[in-house]
C-alpha positions in Angstrom: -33.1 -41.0 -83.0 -34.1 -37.4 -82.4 -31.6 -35.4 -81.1 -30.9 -31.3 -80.7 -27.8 -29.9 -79.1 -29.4 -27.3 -77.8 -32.8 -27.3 -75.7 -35.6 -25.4 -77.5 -38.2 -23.9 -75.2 -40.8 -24.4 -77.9 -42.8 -21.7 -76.2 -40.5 -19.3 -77.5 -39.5 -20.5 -80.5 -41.3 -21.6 -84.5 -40.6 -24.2 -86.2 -39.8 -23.7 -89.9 -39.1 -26.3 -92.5 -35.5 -25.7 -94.3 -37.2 -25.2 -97.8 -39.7 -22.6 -96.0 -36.2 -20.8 -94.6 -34.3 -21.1 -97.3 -36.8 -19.5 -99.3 -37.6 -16.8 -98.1 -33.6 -15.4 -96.8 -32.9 -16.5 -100.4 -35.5 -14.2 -101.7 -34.7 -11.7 -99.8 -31.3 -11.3 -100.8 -32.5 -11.4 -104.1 -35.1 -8.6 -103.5 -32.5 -6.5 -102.9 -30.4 -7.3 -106.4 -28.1 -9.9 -105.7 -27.9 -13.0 -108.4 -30.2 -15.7 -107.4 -27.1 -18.3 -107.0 -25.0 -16.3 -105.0 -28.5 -15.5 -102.9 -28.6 -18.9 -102.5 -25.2 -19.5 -100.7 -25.9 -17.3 -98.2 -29.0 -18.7 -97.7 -27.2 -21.8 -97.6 -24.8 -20.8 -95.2 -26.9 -18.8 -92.6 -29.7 -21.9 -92.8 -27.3 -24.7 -92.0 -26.1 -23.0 -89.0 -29.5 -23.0 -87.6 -29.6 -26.6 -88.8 -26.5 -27.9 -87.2 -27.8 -26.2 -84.3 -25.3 -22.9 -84.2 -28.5 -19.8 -83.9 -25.4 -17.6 -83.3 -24.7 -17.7 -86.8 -28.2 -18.4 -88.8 -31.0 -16.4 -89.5 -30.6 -14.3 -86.7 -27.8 -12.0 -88.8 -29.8 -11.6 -91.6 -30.3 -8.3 -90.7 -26.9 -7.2 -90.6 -26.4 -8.3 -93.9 -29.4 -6.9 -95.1 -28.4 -3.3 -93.5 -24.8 -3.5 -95.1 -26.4 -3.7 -98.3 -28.9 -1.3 -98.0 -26.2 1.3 -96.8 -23.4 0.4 -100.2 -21.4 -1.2 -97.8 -21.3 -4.5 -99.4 -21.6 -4.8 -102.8 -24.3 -7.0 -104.2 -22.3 -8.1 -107.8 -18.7 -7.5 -106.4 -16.0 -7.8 -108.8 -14.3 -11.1 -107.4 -11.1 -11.8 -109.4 -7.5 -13.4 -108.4 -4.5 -11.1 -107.9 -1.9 -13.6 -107.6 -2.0 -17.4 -108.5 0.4 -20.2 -108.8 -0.6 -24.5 -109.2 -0.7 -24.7 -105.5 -1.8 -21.0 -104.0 -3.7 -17.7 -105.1 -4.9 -14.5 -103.8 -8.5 -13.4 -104.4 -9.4 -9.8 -104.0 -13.3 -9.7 -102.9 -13.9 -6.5 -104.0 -16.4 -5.9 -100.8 -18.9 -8.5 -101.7 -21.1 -11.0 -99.3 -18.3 -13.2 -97.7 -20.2 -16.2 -97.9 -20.2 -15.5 -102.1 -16.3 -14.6 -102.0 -16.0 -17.8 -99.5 -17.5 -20.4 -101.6 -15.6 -18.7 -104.7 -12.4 -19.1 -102.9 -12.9 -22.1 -101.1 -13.6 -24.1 -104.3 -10.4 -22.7 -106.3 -8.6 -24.5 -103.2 -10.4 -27.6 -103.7 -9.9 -27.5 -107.8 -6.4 -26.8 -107.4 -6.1 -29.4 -104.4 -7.5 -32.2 -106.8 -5.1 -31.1 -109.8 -1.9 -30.9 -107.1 -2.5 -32.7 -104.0 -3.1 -29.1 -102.4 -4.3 -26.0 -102.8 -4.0 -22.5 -100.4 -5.7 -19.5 -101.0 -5.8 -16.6 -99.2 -8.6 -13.5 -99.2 -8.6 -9.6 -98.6 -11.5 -6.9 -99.1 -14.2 -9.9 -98.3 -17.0 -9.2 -95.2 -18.3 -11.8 -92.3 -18.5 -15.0 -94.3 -20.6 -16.5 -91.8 -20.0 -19.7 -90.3 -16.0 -21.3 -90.8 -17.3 -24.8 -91.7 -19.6 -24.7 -94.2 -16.2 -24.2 -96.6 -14.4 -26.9 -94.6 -17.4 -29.3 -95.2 -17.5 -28.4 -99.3 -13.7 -29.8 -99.5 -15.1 -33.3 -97.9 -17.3 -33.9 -100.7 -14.3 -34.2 -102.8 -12.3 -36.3 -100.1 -10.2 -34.1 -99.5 -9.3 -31.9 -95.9 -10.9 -28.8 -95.6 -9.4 -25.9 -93.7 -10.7 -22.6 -92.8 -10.2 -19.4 -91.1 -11.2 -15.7 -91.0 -10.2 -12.8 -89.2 -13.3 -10.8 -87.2 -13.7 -7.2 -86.0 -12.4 -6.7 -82.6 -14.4 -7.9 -80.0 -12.1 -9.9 -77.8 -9.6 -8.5 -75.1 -6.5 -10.4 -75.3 -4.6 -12.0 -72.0 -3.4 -8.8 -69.7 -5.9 -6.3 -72.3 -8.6 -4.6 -71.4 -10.3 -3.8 -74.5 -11.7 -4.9 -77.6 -9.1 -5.6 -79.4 -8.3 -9.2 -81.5 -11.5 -10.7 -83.2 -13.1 -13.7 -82.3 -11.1 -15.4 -85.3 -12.8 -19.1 -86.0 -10.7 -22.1 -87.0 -12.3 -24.8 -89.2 -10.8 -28.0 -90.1 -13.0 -31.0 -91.6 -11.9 -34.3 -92.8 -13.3 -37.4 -94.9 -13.6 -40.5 -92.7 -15.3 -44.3 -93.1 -17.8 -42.9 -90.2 -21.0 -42.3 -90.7 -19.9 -38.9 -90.6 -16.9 -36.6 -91.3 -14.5 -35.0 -88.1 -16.0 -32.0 -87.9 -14.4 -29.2 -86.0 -15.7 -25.1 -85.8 -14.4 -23.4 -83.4 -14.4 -19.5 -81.8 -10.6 -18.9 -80.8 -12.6 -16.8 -77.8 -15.0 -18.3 -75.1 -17.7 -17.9 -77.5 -18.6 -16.2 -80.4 -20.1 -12.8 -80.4 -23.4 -14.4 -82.1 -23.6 -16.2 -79.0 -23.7 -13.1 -76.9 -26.4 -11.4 -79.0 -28.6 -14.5 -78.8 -28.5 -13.6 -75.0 -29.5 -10.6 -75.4 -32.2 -11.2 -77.4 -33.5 -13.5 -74.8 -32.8 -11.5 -72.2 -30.5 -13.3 -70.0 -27.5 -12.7 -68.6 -24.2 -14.6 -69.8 -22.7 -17.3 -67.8 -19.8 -15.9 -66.1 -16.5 -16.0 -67.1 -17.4 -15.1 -70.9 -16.4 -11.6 -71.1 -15.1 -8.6 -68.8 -15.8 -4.9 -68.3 -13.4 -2.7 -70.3 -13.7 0.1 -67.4 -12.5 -1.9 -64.4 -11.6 -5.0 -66.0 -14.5 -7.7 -63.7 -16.2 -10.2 -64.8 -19.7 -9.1 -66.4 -22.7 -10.9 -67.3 -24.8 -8.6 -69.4 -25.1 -9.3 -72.6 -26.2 -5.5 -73.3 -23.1 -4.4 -71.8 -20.7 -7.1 -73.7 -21.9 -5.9 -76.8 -21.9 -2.0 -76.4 -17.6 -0.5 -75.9 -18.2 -1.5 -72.0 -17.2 -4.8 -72.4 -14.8 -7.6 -73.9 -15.2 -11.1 -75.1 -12.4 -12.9 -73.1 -10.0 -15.3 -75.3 -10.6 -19.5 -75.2 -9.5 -20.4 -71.8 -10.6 -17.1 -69.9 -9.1 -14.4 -68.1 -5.1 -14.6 -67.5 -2.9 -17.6 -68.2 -4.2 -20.0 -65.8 -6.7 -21.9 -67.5 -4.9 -21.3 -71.0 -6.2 -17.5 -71.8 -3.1 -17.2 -73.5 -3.3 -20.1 -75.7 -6.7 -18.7 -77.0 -5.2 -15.3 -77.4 -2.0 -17.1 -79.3 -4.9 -18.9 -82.1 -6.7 -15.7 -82.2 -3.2 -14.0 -83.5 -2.5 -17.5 -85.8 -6.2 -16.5 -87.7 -4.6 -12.7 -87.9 -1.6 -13.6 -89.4 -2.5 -16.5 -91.8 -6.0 -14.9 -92.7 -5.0 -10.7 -92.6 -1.2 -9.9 -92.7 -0.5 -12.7 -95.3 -3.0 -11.9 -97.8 -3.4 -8.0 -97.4 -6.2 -7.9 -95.7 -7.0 -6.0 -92.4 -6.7 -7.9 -88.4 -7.4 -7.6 -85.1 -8.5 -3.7 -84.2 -8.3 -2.8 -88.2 -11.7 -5.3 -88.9 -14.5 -3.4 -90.2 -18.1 -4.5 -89.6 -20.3 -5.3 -92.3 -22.0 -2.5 -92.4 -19.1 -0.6 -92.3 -17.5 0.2 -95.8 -14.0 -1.0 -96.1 -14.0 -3.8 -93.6 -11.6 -5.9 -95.3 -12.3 -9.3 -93.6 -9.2 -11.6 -94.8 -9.9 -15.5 -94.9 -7.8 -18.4 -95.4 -8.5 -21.5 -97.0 -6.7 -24.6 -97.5 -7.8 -27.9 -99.2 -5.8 -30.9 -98.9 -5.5 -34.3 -101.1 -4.7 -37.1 -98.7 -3.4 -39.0 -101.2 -0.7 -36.7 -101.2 0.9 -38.9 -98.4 -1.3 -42.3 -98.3 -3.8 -43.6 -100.3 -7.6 -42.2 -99.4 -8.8 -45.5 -98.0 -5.9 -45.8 -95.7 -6.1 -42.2 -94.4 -10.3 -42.9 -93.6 -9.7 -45.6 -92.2 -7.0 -44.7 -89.9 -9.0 -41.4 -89.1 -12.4 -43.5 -88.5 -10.0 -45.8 -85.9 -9.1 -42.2 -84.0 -12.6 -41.0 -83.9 -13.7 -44.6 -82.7 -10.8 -44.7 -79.8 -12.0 -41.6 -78.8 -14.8 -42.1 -78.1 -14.3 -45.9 -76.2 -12.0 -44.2 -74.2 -12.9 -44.3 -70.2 -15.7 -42.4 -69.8 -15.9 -39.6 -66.8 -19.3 -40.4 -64.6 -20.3 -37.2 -64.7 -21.0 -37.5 -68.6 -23.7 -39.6 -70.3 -21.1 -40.5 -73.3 -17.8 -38.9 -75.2 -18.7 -37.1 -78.3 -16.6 -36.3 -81.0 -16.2 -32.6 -83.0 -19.2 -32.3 -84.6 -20.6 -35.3 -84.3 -23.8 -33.0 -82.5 -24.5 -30.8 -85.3 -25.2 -33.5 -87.6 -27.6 -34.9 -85.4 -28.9 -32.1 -84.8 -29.2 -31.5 -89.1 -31.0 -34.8 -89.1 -33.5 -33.8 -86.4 -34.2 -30.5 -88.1 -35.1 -31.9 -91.5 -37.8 -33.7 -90.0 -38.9 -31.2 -87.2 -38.2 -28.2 -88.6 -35.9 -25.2 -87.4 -36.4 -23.5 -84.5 -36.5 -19.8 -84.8 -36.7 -17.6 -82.2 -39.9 -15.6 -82.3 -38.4 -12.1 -82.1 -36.2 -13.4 -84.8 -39.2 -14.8 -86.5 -41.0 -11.3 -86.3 -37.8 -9.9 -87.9 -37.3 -11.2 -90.5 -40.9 -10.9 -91.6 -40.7 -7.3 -91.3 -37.5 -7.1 -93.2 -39.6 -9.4 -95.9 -42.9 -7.3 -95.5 -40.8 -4.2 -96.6 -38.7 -5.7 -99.4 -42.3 -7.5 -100.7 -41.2 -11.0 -100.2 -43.8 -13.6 -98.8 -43.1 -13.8 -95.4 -42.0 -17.2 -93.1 -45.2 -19.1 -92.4 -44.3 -21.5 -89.8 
C-alpha cells in the first residue's frame, strides 16, 4: 500500500533515496568538524522527518544549522556532562551543542536509568532546536518502554488576549510500545502549527490557511507567510484566537513545556529562547522514559494499549471522513512509502542544500 500524508506536486519536488539524503546532510555536518556519529544523528533526525512526512522539520533547516555553526553559535564538540543525578533523574548541561546530539545523549540516560528503576527523568539547559520531539520518544520504544518528550522554542506564538510573539511553539511527544503493527505515536505543536510549517509556505509561495497566526500591529487574522515570520506577525496557540475554540488550552500546554522543559532545569522559556544561530539560546528539553512494568507486566500493558488504538479506530465513523486514524499511524506509512519512492525534496530546497554542499566540497544530492 503506498501511502503519503501529504500530496507531493511531483513537478515541484525530487525524489531522493534516504541513503542519498542521509549522506550527504551527514557529510556536511562533518565538513564542518563535527564527529561523524554525532553528524549522523542529526542526519538522522532531520531525514526521518522528511520520511514520516513532517518537511517542516527535515532537510529544509539544514541551513540554519549549518549558519549557527559557521557563526560559533553552536558548538560542534560541546562539552555535554550531568550537573545533577540521582537513580531516577539528572540534569545535563549541553554546553551549546547541536540539540539533536545533547537530545539523543539525554534521551538515552532516561531510557538506561528507566530500565535499571522502572523510570527515568532528565531534564536539559544550554541545548539548541533539537529538531523534531519524536524521534527521542520513538528511541524509548525500542526498549519497551514509554517515551516522553518536550522542548521549549523561541518565541513565536502570541498567547490568548497577546499580541505578540511571545511563548514558543513548545512540542509535546509521547510514544508508547503496543502489540500493533506499530507504536502510538503522538508529535504535536502546542500552537496551530509549527513555525517549520509556516516557512514551508513561504517557500512555496502561498499564503497560510486562515486562522494560523495574527498581525502583531492590529491584532487580524493574516495569511502571509512573509509577514508571520518577520516581528509583524504571531503564530496563534492550538485552538486559535480567544478561548472559544480552546486558545487557552493551547496557551496553557505551551506554558506546561516552559515550566517542565525551562524553569525546572535552568534553562531559558518563552520570550528568553534564543535562536540557533544566536549564541546563548539555552533551549531546555525534557525527557522522560517509563518501564510499564512498573505497574503491569509488558504484555498486559501492549495489549490493553493495542485494544484502545483498535476501539478507536472501530468507533462510528463521521461520513465526511474516509476512515479514523490513529496518532501517527500516517507517518509510518508514509516511512514505508518513502523507502521505496524516495523523499520528496522541494526543489528550492534541493538547490540549497547543494550549494551549501558545493561550498563546503561535499558531493552534492543527485536525485
Amino acid at each position: 500500500m503506498e501511502f503519503e500524508k501529504v500530496k507531493i506536486d511531483e513537478r515541484k519536488y525530487v525524489r531522493v533515496s534516504k541513503d542519498e539524503l542521509m549522506r550527504v546532510v551527514q557529510d556536511i555536518f562533518i565538513s564542518l568538524g563535527v564527529p561523524k556519529e554525532d553528524a549522523y544523528i542529526v542526519a538522522d533526525n532531520l531525514v526521518m522527518a522528511d520520511m514520516r512526512g513532517i518537511e517542516s522539520h527535515g532537510v529544509q533547516r539544514l541551513k540554519r544549522y549549518v549558519d549557527g555553526i559557521k557563526n560559533g553559535a553552536v558548538k560542534i564538540k560541546p562539552n555535554i556532562k550531568i550537573e545533577k543525578e540521582g537513580p531516577v533523574h539528572a540534569l545535563v548541561d549541553g554546553d551549546g551543542g547541536l540539540g539533536q546530539v545533547i537530545g539523543h545523549y539525554a534521551m538515552n540516560l532516561a531510557i538506561e536509568k528507566a530500565k535499571k528503576n522502572y523510570f527515568g527523568i532528565v531534564g536539559v539547559k544550554r541545548s539548541n532546536h533539537y529538531g523534531i520531539a519524536g524521534y527521542y520518544a520513538l528511541m524509548a520504544v525500542k526498549d519497551n518502554l514509554i517515551g516522553i518528550s518536550l522542548t521549549t522554542s523561541r518565541p513565536l506564538v502570541a498567547h490568548t488576549g497577546a499580541m505578540e510573539k511571545f511563548i514558543g511553539t513548545n512540542p509535546i511527544s509521547l510514544a508508547t510500545p503496543t502489540n500493533c503493527k506499530y507504536p502510538f505515536f503522538l508529535d504535536m505543536a502546542t500552537s496551530v502549527v509549527p513555525s517549520g510549517k509556516i516557512e514551508v509556505y513561504r517557500r512555496k509561495g502561498k499564503p497560510v490557511p486562515e486562522g494560523w497566526a495574527i498581525s502583531t500591529k492590529t491584532g487580524e487574522i493574516i495569511t502571509d507567510p512573509a509577514e508571520i515570520l518577520s516581528s509583524g506577525g504571531a503564530i496563534l496557540p492550538l485552538g486559535g484566537l480567544g478561548e472559544l475554540l480552546g486558545g487557552h488550552k493551547g496557551y496553557g500546554l505551551s506554558v506546561m513545556v516552559d515550566v517542565l522543559g525551562g524553569i525546572l532545569t535552568g534553562a531559558a522559556w518563552s520570550r528568553y529562547v534564543g535562536q540557533t544561530q544566536e549564541p546563548n539560546s539555552n533551549v531546555g528539553h525534557f525527557f522522560m522514559a517509563i518501564n510499564p512494568e512498573a505497574f503491569m507486566p509488558l504484555d498486559e500493558f501492549k495489549e490493553r494499549m493495542s485494544k484502545m488504538i483498535e476501539d478507536l479506530k472501530n468507533a462510528k465513523k463521521h461520513p465526511k471522513f474516509e476512515r479514523i486514524w490513529v496518532h501517527g499511524e500516517k507517518g509510518f506509512l508514509t516511512y514505508e512509502t518513502r523507502l521505496k519512492k524516495g523523499v520528496p525534496v522541494y526543489k528550492k530546497v534541493f538547490d540549497e542544500i547543494n550549494g551549501i554542499a558545493k561550498e563546503l566540497g561535499v558531493k552534492p544530492l543527485s536525485p
